[in-house]
N, C-alpha and C positions, 0 to 999 in steps of 0.2 A: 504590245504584249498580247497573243492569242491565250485567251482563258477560254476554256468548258465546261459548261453548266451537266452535272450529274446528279442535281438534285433531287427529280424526277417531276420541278415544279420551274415553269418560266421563273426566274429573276428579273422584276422591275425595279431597276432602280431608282423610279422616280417615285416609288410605291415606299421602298425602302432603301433609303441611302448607306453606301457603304464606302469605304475608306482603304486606298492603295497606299501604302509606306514601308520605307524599311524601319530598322530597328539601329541606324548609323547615326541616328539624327534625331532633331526634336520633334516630339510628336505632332500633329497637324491639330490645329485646332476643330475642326470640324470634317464633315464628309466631303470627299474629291468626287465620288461618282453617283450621278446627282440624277441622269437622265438616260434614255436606252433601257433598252432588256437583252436577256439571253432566253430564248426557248425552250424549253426543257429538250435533251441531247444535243442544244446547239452551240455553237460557238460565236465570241465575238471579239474581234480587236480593239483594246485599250491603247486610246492614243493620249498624246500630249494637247485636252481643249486650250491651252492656254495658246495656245499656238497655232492652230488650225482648227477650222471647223468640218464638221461629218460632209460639205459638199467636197472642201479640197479635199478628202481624204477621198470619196468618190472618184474623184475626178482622177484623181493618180492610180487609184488599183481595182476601183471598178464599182459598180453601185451593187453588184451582189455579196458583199461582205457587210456584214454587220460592224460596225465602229460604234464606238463607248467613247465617248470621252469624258475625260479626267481632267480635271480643273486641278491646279497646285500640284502638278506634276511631282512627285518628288525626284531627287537624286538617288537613283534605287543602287544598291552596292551589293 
């Protein structure tokens, strides 16, 4: 999932944890995005941590993308 930081202030999110869900399901106990930032005008890809880590995500589409990863992935609807 490509998200864009329009803040006008970097997003850390190890700084300040934040929470990917839908609204289909039970709520998540705690924060998914734990680790990573966004730039301020930048973008970054939210993947599935549960499942790969920021190297294989490198290694599949390149080391100039920014990857987030998201722990407890939910089932997004």
């Amino acid at each position: 999932m490509e998200v864009y930081n329009n803040t006008g202030a970097t997003i850390d999110f190890a700084e300040t944890n934040y929470v990917l869900d839908d609204d289909d399901s039970n709520a998540l106990a705690g924060a998914n995005v734990t680790s990573g930032s966004i730039p301020q005008d930048g973008v970054a890809v939210l993947f599935n941590g549960s499942s790969l880590t920021v190297d294989q995500m490198q290694q599949a589409w390149g080391a100039d993308v920014n990857f987030v990863p998201v722990q407890s992935w939910p089932g997004l609807a």
